[in-house]
N, C-alpha and C positions, 0 to 999 in steps of 0.2 A: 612305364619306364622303358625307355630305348634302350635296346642291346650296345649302346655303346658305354652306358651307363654301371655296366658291370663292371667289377676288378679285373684287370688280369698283368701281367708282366708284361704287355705289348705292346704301351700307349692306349689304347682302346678296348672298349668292352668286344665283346666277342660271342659266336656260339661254344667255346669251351667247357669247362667242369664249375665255373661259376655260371652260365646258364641255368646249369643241370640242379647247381644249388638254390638258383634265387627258387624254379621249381618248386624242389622237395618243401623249403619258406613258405610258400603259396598253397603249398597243399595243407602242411600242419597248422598255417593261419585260416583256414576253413574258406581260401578264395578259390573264386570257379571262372575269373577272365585275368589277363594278362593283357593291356593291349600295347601296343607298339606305335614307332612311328615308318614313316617308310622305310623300306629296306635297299633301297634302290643306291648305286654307284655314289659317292660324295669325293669332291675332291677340294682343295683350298682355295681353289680361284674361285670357286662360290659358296666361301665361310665355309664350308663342309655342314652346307643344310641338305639334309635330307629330302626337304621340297625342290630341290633345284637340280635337276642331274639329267645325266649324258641316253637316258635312257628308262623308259616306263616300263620295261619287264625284265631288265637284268640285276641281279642281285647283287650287293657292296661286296667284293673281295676285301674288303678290312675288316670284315665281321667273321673270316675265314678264321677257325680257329689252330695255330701249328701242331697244339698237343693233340687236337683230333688225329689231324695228320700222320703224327708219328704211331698211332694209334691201327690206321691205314698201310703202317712201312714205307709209306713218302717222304718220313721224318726222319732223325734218328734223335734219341735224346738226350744226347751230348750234343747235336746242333743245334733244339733249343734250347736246353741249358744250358750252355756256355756263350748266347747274346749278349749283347751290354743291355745292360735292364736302364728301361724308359722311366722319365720324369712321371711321378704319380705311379709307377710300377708296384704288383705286389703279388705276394704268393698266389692270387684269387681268390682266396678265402673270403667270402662273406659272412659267416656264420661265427659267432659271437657268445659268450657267455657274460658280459657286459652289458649293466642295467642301462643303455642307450638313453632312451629315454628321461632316466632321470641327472642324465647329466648339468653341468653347471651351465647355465645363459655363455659366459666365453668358451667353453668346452661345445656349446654348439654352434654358433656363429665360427667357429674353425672348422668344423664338419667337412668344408667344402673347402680347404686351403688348395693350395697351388697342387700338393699330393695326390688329391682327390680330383684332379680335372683330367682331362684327356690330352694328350701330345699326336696329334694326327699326323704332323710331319714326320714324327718320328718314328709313329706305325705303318705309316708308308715306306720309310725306305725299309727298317728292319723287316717289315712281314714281303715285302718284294724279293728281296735276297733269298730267304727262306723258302718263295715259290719257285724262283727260281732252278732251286734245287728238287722241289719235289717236281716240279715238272721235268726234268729231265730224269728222274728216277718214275717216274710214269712210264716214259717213253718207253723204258726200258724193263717195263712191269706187264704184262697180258692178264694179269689177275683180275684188272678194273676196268679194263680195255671193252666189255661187255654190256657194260654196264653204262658207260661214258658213251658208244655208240647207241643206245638205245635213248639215252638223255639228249644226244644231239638231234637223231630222227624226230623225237617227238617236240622241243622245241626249237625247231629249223626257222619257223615262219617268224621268229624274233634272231633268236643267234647267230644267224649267218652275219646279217647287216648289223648288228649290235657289232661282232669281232672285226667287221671288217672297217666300220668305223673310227672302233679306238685304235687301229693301227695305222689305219690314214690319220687320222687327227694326232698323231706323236709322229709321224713322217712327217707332217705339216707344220711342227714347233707348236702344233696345240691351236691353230690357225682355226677359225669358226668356219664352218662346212660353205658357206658357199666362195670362201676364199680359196680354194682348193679349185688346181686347176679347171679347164671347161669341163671334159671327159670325167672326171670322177665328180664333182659335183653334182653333173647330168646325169649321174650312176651308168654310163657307157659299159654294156656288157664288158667290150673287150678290155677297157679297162679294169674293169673289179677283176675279173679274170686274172691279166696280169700281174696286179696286185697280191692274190687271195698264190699264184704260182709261184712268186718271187718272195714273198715275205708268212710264207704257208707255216712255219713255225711259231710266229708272233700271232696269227690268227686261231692257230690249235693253241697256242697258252691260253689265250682270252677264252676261249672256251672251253677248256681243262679249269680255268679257276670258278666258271658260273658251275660246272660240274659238282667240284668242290664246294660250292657253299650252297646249292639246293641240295646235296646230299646231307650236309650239315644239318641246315633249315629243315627238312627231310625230318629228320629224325628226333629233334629237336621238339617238333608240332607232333608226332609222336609219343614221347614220353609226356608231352603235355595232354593231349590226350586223354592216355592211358590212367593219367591221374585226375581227372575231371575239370580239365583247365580250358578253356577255349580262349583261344589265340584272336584279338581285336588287332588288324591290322589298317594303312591308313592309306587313303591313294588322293592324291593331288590332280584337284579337278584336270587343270589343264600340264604341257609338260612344255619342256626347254624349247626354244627353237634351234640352238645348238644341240642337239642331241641326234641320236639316230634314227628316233621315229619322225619327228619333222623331215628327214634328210630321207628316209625312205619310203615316207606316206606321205609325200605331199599335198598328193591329192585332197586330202581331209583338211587342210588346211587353208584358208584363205591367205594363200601366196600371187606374188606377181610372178611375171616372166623370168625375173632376174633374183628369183626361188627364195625372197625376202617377202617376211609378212608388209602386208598392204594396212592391217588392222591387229591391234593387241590388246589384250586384257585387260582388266583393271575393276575400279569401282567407282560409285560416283562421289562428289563433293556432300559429306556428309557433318555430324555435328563435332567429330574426330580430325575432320581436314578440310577444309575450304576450298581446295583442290584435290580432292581425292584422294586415289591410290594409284598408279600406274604401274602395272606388276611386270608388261613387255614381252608376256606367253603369246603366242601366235593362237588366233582363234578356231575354231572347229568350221571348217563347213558345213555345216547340219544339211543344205540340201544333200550336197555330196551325198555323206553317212547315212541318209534316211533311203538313196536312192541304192545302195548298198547292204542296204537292213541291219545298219550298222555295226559290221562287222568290226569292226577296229574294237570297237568298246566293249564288244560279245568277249571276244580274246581276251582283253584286257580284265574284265571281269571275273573270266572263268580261270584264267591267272592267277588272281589274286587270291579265288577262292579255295583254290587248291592251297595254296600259299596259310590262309588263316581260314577261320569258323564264322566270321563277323569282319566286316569291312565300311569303317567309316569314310567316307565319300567326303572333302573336303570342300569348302563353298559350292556346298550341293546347292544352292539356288542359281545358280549358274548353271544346271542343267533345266531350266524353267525356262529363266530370262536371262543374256549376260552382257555387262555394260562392255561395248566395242569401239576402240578408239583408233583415227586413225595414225598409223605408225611416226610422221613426222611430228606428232605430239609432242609436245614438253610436259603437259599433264594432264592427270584425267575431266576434266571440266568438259572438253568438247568430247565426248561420247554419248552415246544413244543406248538405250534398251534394245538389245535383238532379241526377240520369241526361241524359241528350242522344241522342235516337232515332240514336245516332253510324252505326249501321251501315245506314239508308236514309237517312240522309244524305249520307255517302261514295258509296254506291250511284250515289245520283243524280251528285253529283260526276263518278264517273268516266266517265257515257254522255255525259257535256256532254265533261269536260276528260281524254280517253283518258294515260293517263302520271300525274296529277295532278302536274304541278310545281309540287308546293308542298315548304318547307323548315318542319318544326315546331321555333316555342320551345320545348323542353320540359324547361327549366331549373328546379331547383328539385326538391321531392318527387313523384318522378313515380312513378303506381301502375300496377299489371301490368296492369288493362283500357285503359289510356292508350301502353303500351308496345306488349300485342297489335294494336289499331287499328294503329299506326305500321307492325308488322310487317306485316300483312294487306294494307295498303295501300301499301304499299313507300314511304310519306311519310321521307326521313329528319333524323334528330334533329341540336341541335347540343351541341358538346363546349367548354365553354369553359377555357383551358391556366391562365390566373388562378386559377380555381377548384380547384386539381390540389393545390397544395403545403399545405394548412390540416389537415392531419391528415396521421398517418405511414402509409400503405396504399398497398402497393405495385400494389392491387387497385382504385385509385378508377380510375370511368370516362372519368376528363376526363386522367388521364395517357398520355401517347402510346400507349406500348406495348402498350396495352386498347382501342385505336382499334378500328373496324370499318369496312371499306370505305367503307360506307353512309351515313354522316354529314360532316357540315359543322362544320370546326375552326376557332375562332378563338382569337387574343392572348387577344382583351376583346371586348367589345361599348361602344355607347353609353352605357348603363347603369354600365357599371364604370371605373375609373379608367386612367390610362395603362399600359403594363407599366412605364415609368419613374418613373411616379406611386406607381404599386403598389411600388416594390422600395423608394424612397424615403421614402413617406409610410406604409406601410400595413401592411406584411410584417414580423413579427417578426424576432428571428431564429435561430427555429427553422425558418421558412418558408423563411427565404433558406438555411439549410443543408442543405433538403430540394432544395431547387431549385439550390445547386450540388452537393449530391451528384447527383442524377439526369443534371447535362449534366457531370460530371467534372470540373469544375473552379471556382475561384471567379471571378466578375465583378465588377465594378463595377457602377453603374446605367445609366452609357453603355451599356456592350454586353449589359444583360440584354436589349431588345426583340431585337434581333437573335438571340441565343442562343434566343430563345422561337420566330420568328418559324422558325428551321432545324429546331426541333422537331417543330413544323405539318407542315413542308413533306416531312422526311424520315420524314412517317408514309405510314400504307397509307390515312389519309382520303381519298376523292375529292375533295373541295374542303377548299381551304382561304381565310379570307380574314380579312384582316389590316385594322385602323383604319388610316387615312394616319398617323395622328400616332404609332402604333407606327414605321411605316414609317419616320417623319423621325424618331425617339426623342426624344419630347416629353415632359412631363415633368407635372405634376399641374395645371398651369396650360391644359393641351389641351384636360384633362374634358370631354367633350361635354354631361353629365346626371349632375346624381347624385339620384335618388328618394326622394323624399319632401318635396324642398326647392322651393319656389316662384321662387325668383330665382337668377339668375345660370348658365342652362342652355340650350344649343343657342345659344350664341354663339360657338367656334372656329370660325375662318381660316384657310387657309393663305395663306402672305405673299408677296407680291410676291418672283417669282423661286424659291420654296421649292424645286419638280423640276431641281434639277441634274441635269445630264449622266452626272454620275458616280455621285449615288445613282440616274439609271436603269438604267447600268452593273451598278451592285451587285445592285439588286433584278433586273434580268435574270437577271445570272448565278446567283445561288440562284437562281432561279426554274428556269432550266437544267439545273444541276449535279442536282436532283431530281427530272427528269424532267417537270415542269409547264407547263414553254415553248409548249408546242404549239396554239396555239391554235385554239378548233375541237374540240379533241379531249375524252373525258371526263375528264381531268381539269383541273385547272387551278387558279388561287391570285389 
């Protein structure tokens, strides 16, 4: 579940006091992972996905929580209690004394009303106003002032260009970087100079609010922690070409003269599209990165890992092989396979990050040099159970019984539809009689999440983890994403009150009865 998915009064979920709650939930339900999705900057001009943003290591100031804040003395609290409360706003409260679960088929199919979504527009201008204020009441603070210089020192070799970016790209009407005059485009010392002297306020906000939300983040992965929670966090193979590391690593990327990719991302024509996928990321120069010892992706790594415990790598077979197109393309059909120097790259990997905790997406058509990698490097893969019933083979890999220690099981992902979604909107039925023969009996669409979720659990995967709105068995109106669509994605809630006592009951005990309670230990759910 993504932090945006929590309650609070802001339009969006947040690091606040419902973080701290879903937490304490996770602990008294016997779970030991939490994973997330990116944390990275989201704005509306790209749906507010999470995979799309201005930047690969700065953190979403919309996940800033204000009650932290005032908590801080940058707040006061009569300034956030007296906002105009946002569509879907509520006291934060998660926690419930309501049998959730056994509510009525139309009392859940509402779960997810208009209340329960996210207002991003709205969490942007009100939580901007409110920084506003706490940044100027910083300025005027030396109490944090110590503390803020030591977070700049130490991440300089991202923050500089991240601050100095977003302040030219809203000088510029929000204009894509290489539209930006020659000299700042060309990152011309004396220009950024100028810039960073004339608008040196707008640059310390942007880095007083990353301040703010990895001291947040901070502390957050601390109390999780402390409670035997380990933090699964998510990084997007490749990143924006509008962003700030395209604009101030170009090198790494296969750009022309005129600092526009020559070649972009994508997939190839498969039995999903007839033309592909063309995603439009600017690709890596691997000689480059390899003649470099891959420094970009070292940082980027040891980032992240500070950041979380476990770090799922997103169309990790693209760091193997990745289909490369060229830029004047209209679709993916004309692209090629490019190799990826994959085995001194792991190399290096593992003298930095010994264990490598990473978890590969590697969904989809995956080939035996993308599988050996995995093997070689003990990385393990994930199994998705949605995926299991579409074909009659008693031998597919995503059915429990073909499990492997070594991998990570889930319902669904973000990506896919609810398991209540799925059995209701999506699943023939021939699907649904592959999947009540395999659990013995017929369901309803009530109790198919459940039934999936004991499937998980009562395999030999080490990890298992389940979407919350599996969890609460929500129904197609949960959908976090669906791809390929531009609207209407990465706006599920959980509602005011949702963790009852007694689904944490529930989810404990499976979580018990199969051995997975223990937290701390290798396995867990």
């Amino acid at each position: 579940m993504h932090i945006t998915s929590l309650p609070s009064k802001f339009g969006v979920g947040d690091l606040g006091p419902s973080a701290y709650e879903f937490v304490d939930f996770l602990d008294r339900a016997g779970q030991s992972f939490w994973q997330v999705l990116p944390l990275a900057p989201t704005d509306s001009y790209r749906g507010n996905s999470p995979y799309s943003s201005l930047s690969a290591f700065a953190g979403n100031p919309l996940l800033i929580s204000p009650e932290l804040l005032v908590n801080d003395g940058l707040l006061e609290a009569k300034e956030v209690d007296s906002r105009r409360r946002l569509k879907g706003a509520s006291d934060g409260r998660i926690l419930g004394e309501g049998a959730r679960h056994k509510r009525s088929n139309s009392q859940r199919r509402s779960m997810s009303s208009a209340d329960d979504t996210c207002d991003y527009e709205g969490a942007y201008r009100l939580k901007n106003e409110l920084f506003d204020t706490a940044f100027r009441r910083f300025k005027g603070d030396a109490s944090l002032r110590g503390e803020f210089d030591r977070f700049v020192e130490k991440n300089t070799s991202w923050l500089d260009d991240y601050a100095l970016f977003v302040v030219i790209k809203r000088l510029n009407e929000g204009k894509e970087w290489t539209e930006w005059n020659e000299a700042l485009k060309e990152r011309d010392a004396s220009a950024l100079k100028a810039i960073q002297a004339e608008h040196a306020a707008l640059v310390e906000r942007e880095r007083f609010l990353q301040f703010v939300f990895y001291r947040q983040w901070g502390a957050l992965k601390r109390y999780c922690n402390e409670k035997g929670i380990r933090l699964i966090g998510d990084i997007p193979i490749y990143v924006s070409f509008d962003s700030a590391d395209a604009w101030s690593n170009g090198g790494i990327f296969k750009l022309g003269e005129d600092k526009k990719p020559l070649f972009v991302s994508g997939v190839p024509p498969d039995y999903f599209s007839r033309t592909g996928q063309l995603w439009g990321n600017p690709v890596y120069n691997w000689d480059v990165l390899r003649e470099r010892r891959f420094d970009w992706w070292v940082e980027r790594m040891r980032h992240n890992l500070e950041l979380f415990d476990i770090v799922r790598i997103d169309h990790f077979r693209g760091l193997i092989a990745y289909w490369e197109v060229e830029a004047h393309e209209k679709t993916a059909v004309n692209g090629r396979w490019v190799p990826v120097p994959y085995d001194d790259f792991f190399s290096v990997l593992k003298e930095s990050f010994p264990g490598l905790p990473f978890i590969a997406e590697d969904l989809g058509v995956i080939t035996d040099d993308v599988r050996d990698a995995m093997c070689r490097y003990d990385i393990p893969g994930m199994r998705v159970l949605l995926f299991a019933f579409g074909e009659d083979n008693p031998k597919h890999p995503y059915l429990p019984h073909n499990y492997i220690p070594s991998c990570v099981v889930y319902t669904g992902t973000h990506d896919n539809n609810t398991v209540r979604g799925w059995f209701e909107r999506e699943s023939d039925a021939e699907e649904r009689k592959r999947f009540f023969d395999y659990i013995g009996r017929r369901v309803g669409p009530e109790e198919a999440p459940e039934e999936m979720m004991r499937l998980l659990m009562m395999s030999v995967a080490d990890t298992v983890i389940v979407p919350m709105q599996d969890v609460l068995g929500l129904g197609e109106e949960a959908r976090m994403n669906k791809p390929a669509t531009g609207d209407g994605n990465w706006l599920w809630r959980l509602g005011t009150g949702a963790l009852s006592k007694k689904l944490e009951e529930r989810l404990f005990g499976m979580t018990r009865v199969y051995g997975r309670a223990e937290a701390g230990g290798e396995e867990g759910s």
